[in-house]
C-alpha positions in Angstrom: 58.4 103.5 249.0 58.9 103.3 245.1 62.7 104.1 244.2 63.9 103.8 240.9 67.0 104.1 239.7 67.3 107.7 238.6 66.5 108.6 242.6 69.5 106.7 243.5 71.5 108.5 240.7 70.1 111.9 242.0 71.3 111.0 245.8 74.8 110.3 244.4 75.2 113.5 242.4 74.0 115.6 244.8 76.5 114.3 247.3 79.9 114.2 245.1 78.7 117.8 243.5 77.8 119.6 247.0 75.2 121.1 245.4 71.6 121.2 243.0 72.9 123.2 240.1 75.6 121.4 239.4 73.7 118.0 239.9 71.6 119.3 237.8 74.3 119.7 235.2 75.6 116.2 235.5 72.3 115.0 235.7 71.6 117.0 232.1 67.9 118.0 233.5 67.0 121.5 235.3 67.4 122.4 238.4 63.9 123.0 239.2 63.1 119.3 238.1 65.7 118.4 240.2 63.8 119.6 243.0 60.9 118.5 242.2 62.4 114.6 242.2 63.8 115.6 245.5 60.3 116.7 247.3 58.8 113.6 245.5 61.3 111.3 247.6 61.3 112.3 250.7 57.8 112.7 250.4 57.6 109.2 250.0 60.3 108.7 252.7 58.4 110.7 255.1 62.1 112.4 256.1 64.3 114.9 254.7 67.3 113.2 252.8 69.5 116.7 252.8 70.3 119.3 255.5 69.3 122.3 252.9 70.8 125.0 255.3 74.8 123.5 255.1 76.8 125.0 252.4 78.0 122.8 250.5 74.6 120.6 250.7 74.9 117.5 252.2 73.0 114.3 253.4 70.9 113.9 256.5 71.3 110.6 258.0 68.5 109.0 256.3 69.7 110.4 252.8 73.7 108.8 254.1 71.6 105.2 254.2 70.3 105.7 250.6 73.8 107.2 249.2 75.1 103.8 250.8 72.7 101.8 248.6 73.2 103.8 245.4 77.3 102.9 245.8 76.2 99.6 246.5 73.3 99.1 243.6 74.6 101.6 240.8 78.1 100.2 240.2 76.5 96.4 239.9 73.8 98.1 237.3 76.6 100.0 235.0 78.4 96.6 235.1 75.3 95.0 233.7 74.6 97.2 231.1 78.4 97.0 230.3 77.8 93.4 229.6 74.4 94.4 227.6 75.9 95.9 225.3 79.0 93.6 224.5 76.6 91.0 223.8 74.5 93.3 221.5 77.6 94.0 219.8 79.5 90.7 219.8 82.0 91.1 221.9 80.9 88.3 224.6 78.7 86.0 224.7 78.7 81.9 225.5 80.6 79.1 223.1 79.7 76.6 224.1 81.4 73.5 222.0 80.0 70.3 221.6 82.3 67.3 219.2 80.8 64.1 217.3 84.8 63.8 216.1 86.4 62.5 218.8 90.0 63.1 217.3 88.8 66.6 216.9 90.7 67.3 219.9 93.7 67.4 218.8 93.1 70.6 216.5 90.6 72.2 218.3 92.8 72.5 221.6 94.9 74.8 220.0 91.8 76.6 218.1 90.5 77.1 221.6 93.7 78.8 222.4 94.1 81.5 219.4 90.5 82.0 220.2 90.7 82.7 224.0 93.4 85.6 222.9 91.5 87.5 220.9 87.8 87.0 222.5 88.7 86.8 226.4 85.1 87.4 227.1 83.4 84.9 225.6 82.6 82.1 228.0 84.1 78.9 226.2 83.1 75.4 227.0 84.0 71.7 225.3 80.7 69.8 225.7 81.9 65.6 224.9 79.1 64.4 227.4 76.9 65.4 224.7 79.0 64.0 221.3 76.4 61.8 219.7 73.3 63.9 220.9 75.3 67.5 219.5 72.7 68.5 216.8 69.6 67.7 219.0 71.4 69.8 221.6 72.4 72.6 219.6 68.7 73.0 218.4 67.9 73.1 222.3 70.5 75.7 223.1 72.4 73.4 225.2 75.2 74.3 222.7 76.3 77.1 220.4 78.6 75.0 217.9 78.6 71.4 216.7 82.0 70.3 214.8 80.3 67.2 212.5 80.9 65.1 209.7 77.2 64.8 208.5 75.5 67.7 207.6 71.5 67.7 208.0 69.0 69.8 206.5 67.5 71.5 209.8 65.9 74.3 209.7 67.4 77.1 211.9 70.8 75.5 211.2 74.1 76.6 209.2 76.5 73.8 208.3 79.6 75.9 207.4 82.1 74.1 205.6 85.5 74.2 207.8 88.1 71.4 205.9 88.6 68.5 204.5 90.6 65.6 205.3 92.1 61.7 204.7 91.5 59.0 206.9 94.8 57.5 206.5 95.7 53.3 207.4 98.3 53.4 210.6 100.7 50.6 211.2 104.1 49.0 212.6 106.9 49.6 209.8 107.5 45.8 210.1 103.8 45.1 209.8 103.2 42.9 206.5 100.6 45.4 205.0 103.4 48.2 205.5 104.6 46.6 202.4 101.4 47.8 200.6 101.1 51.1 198.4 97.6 51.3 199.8 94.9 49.5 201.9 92.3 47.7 201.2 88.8 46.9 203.2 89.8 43.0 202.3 92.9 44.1 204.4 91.4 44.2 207.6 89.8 40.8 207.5 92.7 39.2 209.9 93.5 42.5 211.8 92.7 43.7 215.1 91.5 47.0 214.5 92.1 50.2 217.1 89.5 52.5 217.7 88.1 55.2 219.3 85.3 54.5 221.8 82.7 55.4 219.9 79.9 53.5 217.5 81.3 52.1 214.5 78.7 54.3 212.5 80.8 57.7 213.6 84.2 55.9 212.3 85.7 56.2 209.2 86.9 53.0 208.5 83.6 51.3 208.7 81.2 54.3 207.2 83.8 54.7 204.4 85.1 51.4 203.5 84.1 48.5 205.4 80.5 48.6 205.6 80.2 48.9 201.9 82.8 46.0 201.7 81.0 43.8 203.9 83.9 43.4 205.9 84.6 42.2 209.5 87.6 43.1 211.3 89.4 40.3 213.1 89.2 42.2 216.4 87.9 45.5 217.6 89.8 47.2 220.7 88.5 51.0 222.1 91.1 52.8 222.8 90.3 56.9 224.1 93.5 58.9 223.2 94.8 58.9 220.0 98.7 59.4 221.5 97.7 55.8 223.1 96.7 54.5 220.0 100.1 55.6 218.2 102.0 53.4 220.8 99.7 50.2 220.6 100.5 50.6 217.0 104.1 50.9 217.4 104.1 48.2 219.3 102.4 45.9 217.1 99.2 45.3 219.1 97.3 46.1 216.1 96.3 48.9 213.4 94.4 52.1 213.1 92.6 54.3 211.0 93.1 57.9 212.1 92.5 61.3 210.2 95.4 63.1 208.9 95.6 65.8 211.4 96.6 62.9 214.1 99.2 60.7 212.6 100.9 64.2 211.0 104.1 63.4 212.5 104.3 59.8 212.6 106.4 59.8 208.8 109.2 60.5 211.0 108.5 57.9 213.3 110.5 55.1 212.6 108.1 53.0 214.3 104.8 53.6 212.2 104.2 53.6 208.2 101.0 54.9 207.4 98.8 54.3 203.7 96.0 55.6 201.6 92.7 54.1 202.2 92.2 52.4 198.6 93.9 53.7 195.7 93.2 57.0 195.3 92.2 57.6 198.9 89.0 58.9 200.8 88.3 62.7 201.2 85.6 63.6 204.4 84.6 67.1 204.9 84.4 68.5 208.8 81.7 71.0 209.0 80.6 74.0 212.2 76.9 73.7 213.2 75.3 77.1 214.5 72.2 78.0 214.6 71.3 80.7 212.1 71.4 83.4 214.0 74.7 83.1 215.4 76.5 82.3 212.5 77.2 85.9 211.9 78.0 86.8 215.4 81.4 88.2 215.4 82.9 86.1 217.9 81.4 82.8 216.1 82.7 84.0 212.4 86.0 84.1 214.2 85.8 81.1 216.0 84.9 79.6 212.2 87.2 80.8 210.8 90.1 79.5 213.1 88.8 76.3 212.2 88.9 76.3 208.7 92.4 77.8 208.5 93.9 76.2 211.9 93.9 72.8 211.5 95.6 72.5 207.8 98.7 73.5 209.2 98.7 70.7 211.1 98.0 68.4 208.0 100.6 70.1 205.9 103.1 69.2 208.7 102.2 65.3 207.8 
């Protein structure tokens, strides 16, 4: 038996209008093609699906078993072509997020948020298994957005600018380099250095100022949170290099002093990775564009 969907649709209108003409109506086809779809099916069924002779129409029992399927397949069909066309017009989809900043969590958390409000059917995701594999991915994807540091030149990629920011020299007030204007790579010869757990190529301090320098910390520990970090710095355990967006309320922590990374300080630039043809997806210009404006109210708070 071939049944498509406009059968089932026919079954269902017939039943809820009592009746061919205004089926037909609802239908917006004649009533005489009506009919003809009618003969067709049970034809193929080898049964009559109405008992012609009750006023208003209704179903035999075989026509009862496929009114039970049309209730059962129609709604799940209408659903789907509900979701068809959202996604053809932007309105969901999948963001799916993957980091190579791991401090980036402490801005995009609240991006997330803003953006959950206004896009509740998007299907978002934070992807840190793959951090240092994100661009690879994306081209795969396995992702939709890649907040990095390092713009490539891939083809099928957009690197949108989103902000800049300072990685800014984190100590204990009564540290002796607190007594500094600014910080030097030849600074962090006898320190233990605090870090994030990641390779020294994705961290400031080394790609920025210590490589170049030819410098060796005294120490290295990995430390995973950056409110952890603050304390072991507090504390006196060691120093830290953070972005600007982390330590924005340690000046008024009487515990911590922070300082420019050489004289006149070091600027990075974050950037969204999409592939080209999401970039203008309405849901992903949004989510862009809560990350450029977003996370500089948390630096002008520092």
């Amino acid at each position: 038996m071939h049944l498509e969907f406009r059968h089932l649709r026919t079954i269902k209108a017939i039943h809820e209008e009592g009746g061919l003409a205004r089926a037909a109506d609802r239908l917006h086809i004649t009533q005489s093609a009506l009919s003809h779809q009618i003969k067709g099916l049970e034809d193929q069924a080898g049964l009559e699906l109405f008992v012609r002779r009750s006023k208003p129409m209704r179903l035999s029992a075989a026509g009862l078993k496929l009114l039970r399927l049309a209730e059962e397949v129609l709604p799940r069909i209408d659903a789907l072509q509900e979701e068809f066309d959202s996604l053809r017009k932007g309105k969901s989809g999948r963001l799916h997020i993957a980091i190579e900043c791991h401090a980036c969590f402490d801005w995009l958390l609240p991006v997330l948020e803003a953006f959950r409000v206004a896009w509740p059917d998007v299907d978002v995701d934070i992807r840190p298994g793959l951090q240092f594999e994100a661009l690879p991915a994306l081209m795969r994807e396995e992702v939709d957005l890649v907040v990095s540091s390092d713009p490539e030149k891939l083809a099928g990629v957009d690197f949108t600018p989103l902000f800049d920011y300072e990685p800014v020299f984190v100590c204990a007030a009564d540290h002796p380099l607190a007594a500094k204007p600014w910080i030097e790579a030849q600074d962090f010869v006898d320190q233990a250095l605090i870090t994030y757990p990641v390779e020294r190529s994705r961290l400031d301090v080394f790609s920025q100022l210590l490589f170049a320098a030819g410098v060796e910390p005294k120490s290295i520990r990995q430390v995973e949170l950056s409110a952890v970090i603050l304390l072991l710095v507090a504390s006196g355990r060691g120093v830290a290099v953070l972005p600007d967006w982390v330590v924005r309320d340690s000046a008024r922590h009487p515990s911590l002093v922070t300082r420019r990374l050489t004289e006149t300080g070091i600027t990075r630039r974050l950037y969204g990775a999409t592939r080209a043809e999401d970039t203008g997806k309405p849901f992903m210009a949004q989510m862009l564009k809560l990350c450029r404006t977003e996370p500089p109210k948390l630096q002008r708070r520092a």
